[in-house]
C-alpha positions, 0 to 999 in steps of 0.5 A: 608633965613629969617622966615617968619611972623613976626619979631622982637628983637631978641631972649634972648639966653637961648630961643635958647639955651633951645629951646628943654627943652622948648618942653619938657614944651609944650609936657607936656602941652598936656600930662596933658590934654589928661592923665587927660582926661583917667585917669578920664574915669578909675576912674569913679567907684571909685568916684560914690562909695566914693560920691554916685552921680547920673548916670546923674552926672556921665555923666556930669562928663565925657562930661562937659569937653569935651563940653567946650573943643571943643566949646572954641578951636577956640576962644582961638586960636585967643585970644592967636595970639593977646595977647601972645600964651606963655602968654595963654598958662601959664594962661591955665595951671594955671587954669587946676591946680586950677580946679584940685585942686577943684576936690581933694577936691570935696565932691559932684557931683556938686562940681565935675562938676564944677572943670571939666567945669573949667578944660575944659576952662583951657584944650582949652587954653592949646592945640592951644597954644603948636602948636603954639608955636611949629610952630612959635619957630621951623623950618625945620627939627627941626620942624618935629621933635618937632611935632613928639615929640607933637604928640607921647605925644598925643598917648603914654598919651592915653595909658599912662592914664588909667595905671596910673590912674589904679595905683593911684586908686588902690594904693591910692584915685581917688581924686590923679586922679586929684592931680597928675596934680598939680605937673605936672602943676607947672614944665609946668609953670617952663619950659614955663617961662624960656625955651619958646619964647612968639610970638603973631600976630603984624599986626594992625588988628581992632576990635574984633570979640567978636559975631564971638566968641559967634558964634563958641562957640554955633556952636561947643558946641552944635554939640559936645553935640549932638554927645555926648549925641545921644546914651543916649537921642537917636538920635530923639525920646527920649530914656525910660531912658533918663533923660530929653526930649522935649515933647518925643522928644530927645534934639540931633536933636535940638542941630544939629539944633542951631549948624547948624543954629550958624555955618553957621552964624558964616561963613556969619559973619566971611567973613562979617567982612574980606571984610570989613578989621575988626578983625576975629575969623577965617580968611577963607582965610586959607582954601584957602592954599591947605594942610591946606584944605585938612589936616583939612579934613583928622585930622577929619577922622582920629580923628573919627577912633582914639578915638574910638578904646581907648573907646572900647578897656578898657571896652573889656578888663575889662569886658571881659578878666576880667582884673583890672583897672591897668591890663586894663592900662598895656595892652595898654601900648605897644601902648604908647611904639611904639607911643615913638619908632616912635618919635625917628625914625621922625628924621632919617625919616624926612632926607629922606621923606616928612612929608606927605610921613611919614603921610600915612606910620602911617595911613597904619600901622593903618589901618593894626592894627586895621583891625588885632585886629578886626580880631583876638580878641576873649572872651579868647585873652590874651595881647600876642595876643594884644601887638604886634598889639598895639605896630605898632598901636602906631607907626602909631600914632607916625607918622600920628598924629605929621606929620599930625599938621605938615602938615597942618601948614607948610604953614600957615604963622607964625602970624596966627597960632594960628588960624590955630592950633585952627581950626586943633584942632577944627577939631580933637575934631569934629572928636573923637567925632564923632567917639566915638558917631558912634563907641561907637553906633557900640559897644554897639548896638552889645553889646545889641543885641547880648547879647539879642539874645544869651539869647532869649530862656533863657529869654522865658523860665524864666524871671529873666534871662531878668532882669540880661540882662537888668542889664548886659547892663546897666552896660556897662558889668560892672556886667560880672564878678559878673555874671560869679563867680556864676555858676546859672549865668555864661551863661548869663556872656558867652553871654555877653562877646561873645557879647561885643567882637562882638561889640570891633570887628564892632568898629574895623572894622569901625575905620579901616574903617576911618582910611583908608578913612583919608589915601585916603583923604591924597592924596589930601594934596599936602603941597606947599613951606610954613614953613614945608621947612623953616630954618635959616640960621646959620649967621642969629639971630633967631627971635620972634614976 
């Protein structure tokens, strides 16, 4: 039977004929936004001590991105169903490799944070984009393979990341950081002009929803900033060390405050406008389609439990284990390895599951995982001990992420998707910023604490002691091994790493936690006949938008 959504000329045959080369432009598309990302995390200390810049620049260094990201998603979801997911998707690229170019070249931490605030703009026209394309240029079995593909890109990046930037840091300059995304952006470019179909909405929708936009974009700035920034301002009351307040008051509380109040009139605003037949940023009626419903739920929780565990677990094994930024990276390494192993089994999976099925056998092997690491780590674990764990986390990875997207979209109709993988993207980035908010508050609260009263007495009886816990917890545990190399020193050191791996182990905990709420949130995801069991049939030419 035919697709269904849109039709139109029928396709240039290189497009069908390439299709998968086309997929590997689109998978690097997502490689370039999530290595970058982890790559960046890495290569922080390297550039607080090439520019000298301060602690709150160092901060919006890491969050400026992440903030633009998240509030752009749903915005350039909808820009890209009217204009050309393709075309977007191609301009995104383009300015992630100009804004990258202005980091090369950055010579302070302003210049710095300018490049990343473009990087974010050029990052959130980026991801909706891929999965619309891949929904709209893919179908049936196909489709759930290219989505294993997507999502396995996702995972095995995360890991990917920190070993290159490691490397490159160590080998090279941070600035290549940032250069490695130049040559990277050119081939994604390349790919997408010769390999790519565009597809773009056609039904003759009017007006444009230009408040609805300005709305989400508040809505989700501010919420994503709260839950950023609550542990360092503090979650009411402002923190001693934060860097700015409002009369004593943290900035958080009214930041929840605007994204309720933006959000809520973003919802009133968009189904104003629905009944009254004008063009929308979100059409709510997608929510009525079950799966996408409850699949949106579930990419929220288990995003939450997700990105928690990759912020914990490279300072643990720094900091702790005393490993260098590369050593850090090669020891995440096997979970990149089993996220790839997991998107060639996808295919062999997919002629005998359903992806929903596939979906809650990677969740359960998470939870597995995670629990195992919380279980098992300890001040003196050794990668022996970590890899295998890691490696059938990956699998999970590689077969709940790319299932997951799969699922919510199978029954969204093809001429909005760009909405629909706008809102599953929005959902995602919620959900790894709620959970690097909750699970970085678990593993560095323990962290505090537990260093503290380890030293209690120490402290008690001479007060120096107090000042290298107050360093030590500053530092995130940066200063653990400077501490460990004196022997006047080395208890504070013991304590500290006997702290920190409490706290990588409450995150475990709770990461495994969300993980095993989204695996029972999964079970309410019944996926009706929608495109996850679409296909073409063989006499009949393939078709775009």
């Amino acid at each position: 039977m035919a697709n269904t959504g849109t039709q139109g000329p029928a396709l240039p045959d290189r497009f069908v004929r390439f299709r998968w080369w086309g997929l590997l432009a689109i998978s690097f598309g997502v490689a370039l936004i999530i290595m970058d990302s982890t790559i960046v995390s890495v290569a922080i200390p390297s550039i607080v001590a090439d520019l000298g810049i301060s602690s709150t620049e160092i901060q919006w260094v890491q969050e400026i991105y992440t903030l633009l990201f998240a509030a752009l998603l749903l915005t350039w979801g909808r820009v890209a169903d009217r204009f050309g997911r393709r075309r977007i998707m191609f301009i995104g690229v383009a300015i992630f490799i100009a804004s990258s170019v202005l980091c090369v070249v950055a010579s302070s931490g302003a210049h710095l944070i300018i490049g990343r605030a473009f990087q974010g703009l050029g990052g959130s026209m980026i991801l909706p984009t891929t999965l619309a394309l891949l929904n709209a240029n893919f179908h049936g079995r196909e489709r759930a393979i290219a989505f294993a593909v997507w999502g396995s890109t996702i995972g095995g990046m995360a890991a990917f990341g920190p070993l290159a930037g490691g490397w490159l840091i160590e080998y090279a300059s941070w600035r290549w950081a940032f250069g490695i995304n130049v040559p990277i952006g050119l081939f994604i470019l390349a790919g997408l002009l010769l390999f790519v179909a565009e597809s773009r909405e056609t039904r003759g929708v009017p007006g444009t929803d230009v408040i609805g936009a300005l709305l989400s974009i508040v809505g989700f700035g501010a919420l994503v900033f709260g839950l950023i920034e609550g542990r360092s301002y503090g979650w009411w009351r402002a923190e001693e060390r934060a860097s700015f307040d409002i009369g004593g008051m943290s900035p958080v509380p009214f930041a929840f405050g605007i994204a309720v109040v933006a959000l809520v009139g973003f919802v009133l605003w968009e189904r104003a406008r629905d009944r009254a037949g004008r063009g929308v940023i979100l059409d709510l009626s997608l929510f009525r389609i079950p799966s996408f419903a409850n699949g949106n739920v579930t990419a929220l929780i288990v995003s939450f439990g997700e990105f928690g565990l990759i912020l914990t677990l490279p300072l643990w094994f720094q900091n702790v284990l005393g490993f260098r930024a590369f050593e850090a990276g090669l020891a995440l390494v096997p979970l990149a390895v089993g996220s790839f192993v997991a998107s060639g089994g996808v295919a062999a999976l997919s002629r005998m599951l359903t992806p929903v099925v596939v979906v809650r056998i990677g969740l359960s092997l998470e939870v597995l995982a995670v629990l195992t690491l919380a279980v098992l780590i300890r001040p003196d674990s050794t990668p022996w001990l970590t890899s295998p764990v890691l490696f059938v986390y990956g699998i999970g990875v590689g077969l709940a992420t790319a299932q997951l997207t799969s699922v919510v979209l199978a029954d969204v109709p093809v001429e909005r998707s760009g909405q629909g993988s706008a809102t599953q993207s929005t959902a995602r980035q919620t959900g790894s910023a709620l959970g690097i908010a909750v699970l970085g508050t678990a593993f560095f609260t323990t962290f505090r604490t537990g260093t503290e009263s380890r030293l209690a007495d120490a402290v008690a009886t001479d007060p120096s002691v107090g000042q290298l816990v107050d360093a030590v917890i500053a530092s995130s545990g940066g200063t653990i091994s400077a501490l460990a190399a004196d022997p006047r020193t080395a208890d504070v050191a013991q304590a500290a790493r006997d702290a920190m791996t409490d706290g990588a182990s409450r995150a475990a905990y709770v990461g495994a936690a969300a993980l095993l709420l989204g695996l029972l949130s999964s079970l309410r995801i019944r996926p009706g006949v929608g495109a996850d069991q679409r296909t073409v049939e063989p006499d009949e030419p393939a078709t775009a938008g």
